[in-house]
Steps between C-alpha positions, in 0.01 A plus 500: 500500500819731431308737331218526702757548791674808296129676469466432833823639638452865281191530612580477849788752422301738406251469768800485723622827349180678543464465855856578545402834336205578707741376794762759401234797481312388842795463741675878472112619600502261771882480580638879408851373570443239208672615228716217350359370176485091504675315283300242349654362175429523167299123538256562206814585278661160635171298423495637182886421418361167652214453248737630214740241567276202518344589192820491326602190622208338373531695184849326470377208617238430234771632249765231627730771565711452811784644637772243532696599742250491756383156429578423907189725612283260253320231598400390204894528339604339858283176439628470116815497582453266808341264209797518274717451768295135625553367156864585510516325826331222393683463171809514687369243749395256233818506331707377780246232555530368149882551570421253817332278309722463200774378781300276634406336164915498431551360800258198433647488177850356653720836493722541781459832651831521636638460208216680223601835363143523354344431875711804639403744185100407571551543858674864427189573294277382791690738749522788288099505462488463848622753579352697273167394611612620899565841351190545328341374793684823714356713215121355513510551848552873495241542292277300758604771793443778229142371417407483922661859506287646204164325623561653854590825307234453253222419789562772765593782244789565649641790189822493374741309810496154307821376588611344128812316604507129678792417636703129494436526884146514501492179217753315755254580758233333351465112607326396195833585291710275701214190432534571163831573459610169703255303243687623211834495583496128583684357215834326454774701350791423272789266627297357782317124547442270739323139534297407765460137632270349741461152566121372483374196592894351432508658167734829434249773344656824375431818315743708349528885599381554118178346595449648783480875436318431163223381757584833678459670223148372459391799727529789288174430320351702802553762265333358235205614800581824474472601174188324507378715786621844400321423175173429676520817751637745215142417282290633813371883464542729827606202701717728742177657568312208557764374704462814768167502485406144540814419687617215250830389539571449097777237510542102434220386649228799292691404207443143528123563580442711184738205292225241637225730429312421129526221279884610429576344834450135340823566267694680758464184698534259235818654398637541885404144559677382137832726609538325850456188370830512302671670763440245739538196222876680453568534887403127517680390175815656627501387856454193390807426304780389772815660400655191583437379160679778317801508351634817704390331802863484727350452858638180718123421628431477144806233444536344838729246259786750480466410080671756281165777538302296261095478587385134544295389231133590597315239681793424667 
């Protein structure tokens, strides 16, 4: 379509130029006064600059050469990097919630996390990644603004005013980020726990604060989602184009169609169905164990005996 555009455009130029010529030799016979010469522009010049220019871009294009320092103005560089950039997120992610995890299963195990050296260190590891994951997440998001700017830029032909640069104001702007970000940086950090005690049914339930944000934790597998989807969307040719022209809204819901489209979509559910069912059997497993009956357990509803901090024997 490009190229049939460019023929179009010279050949228009020049028929543009030649009745700016007869023009020019017409109006002093018609006008004697008219003497000023118009200025026109050198337009079949610019086409062909135009025409030069595309040609070498696709010249360097099929010859994977590309310059580097102008990766911002390409789409294609744009979405590889956004792609490296999930998987950091999501590496980061995942290793604070095996960090979560690991404290829960400590805390199970009888440690006292008040007292646990080895709790505080995995908690430090489990802050550190989050954090690093919230950063990223700044980062990925530029890149999202950049991609609207170049399809807008891309789309309308707009030349050379692409405006390269996102700003941290524009990414705090952006309500998604603050979803996101306030799912991630749930977590408990070093130094600090808590237990929680209800009374149900005359019987003192509790959870420790371990517990709790390991369940919290549980979240970030939304991103698990995301690679999933930028895998799907990156494998379709043209699909900016088709989304203008057919006005498709390419997001989580056409990803999910084209995952449930073929006989892949059996395994994608199998698997999705396998992977909730042990997220949910852990939420349960862990909810389920009172804290009551562990050792680090120091609440009074726990001990309404005032004995020396000791559990009661379960059953009791």
């Amino acid at each position: 379509l490009r190229w049939e555009q460019v023929g179009e455009e010279q050949e228009g130029a020049e028929l543009k130029e030649r009745m700016n010529q007869a023009l020019e030799k017409e109006m002093p016979k018609k006008h004697p006064r008219f003497t000023a010469p118009l200025d026109h522009g050198d337009v079949v010049a610019e086409v062909s600059r135009t025409k030069e220019r595309l040609e070498r871009m696709r010249r360097d294009r099929e010859n994977g050469v590309r310059d580097p320092s102008r990766w911002r103005r390409s789409r294609e560089l744009v979405e590889a990097q956004s792609a490296r950039l999930q998987w950091r997120i999501t590496g980061a992610a995942m290793v604070g919630l095996a960090c979560s995890v690991l404290n829960n299963e400590l805390i199970f195990q009888g440690v006292d996390p008040a007292a646990s050296a080895a709790v505080d260190a995995v908690k430090a590891v489990t802050t550190v990644s989050t954090l690093a994951a919230v950063a990223l997440l700044a980062q990925y998001y530029r890149l999202v603004i950049l991609l609207g700017r170049i399809e807008v830029h891309d789309w309308y032909q707009l030349g050379g005013g692409l405006e390269e640069r996102v700003s941290l104001r524009e990414v705090l702007g952006r309500r998604s980020f603050w979803v996101e970000t306030a799912a991630l940086l749930l977590h408990l950090p070093p130094g600090v726990t808590f237990e929680a005690v209800f009374v149900d049914l005359g019987a003192p339930v509790g959870c420790r604060a371990e517990t709790i944000f390991a369940l919290v934790c549980t979240s970030r597998i939304y991103l698990v989602w995301r690679l999933v989807r930028g895998s799907v969307l990156r494998g379709i040719p043209n699909k900016y184009m088709i989304s203008r022209y057919c006005g498709i809204q390419m997001g989580n819901t056409f990803a999910l169609k084209m995952v449930l489209n073929g006989f892949d979509s059996v395994l994608f559910i199998v698997l999705t169905w396998i992977a909730l069912l042990v997220i949910i059997a852990y939420q349960y497993r862990s909810v389920e164990i009172t804290s009551c009956l562990l050792a680090s357990s120091t609440n009074p509803l726990c001990h309404p005996d005032g004995a020396d901090g000791a559990p009661p024997p379960p059953g009791t």
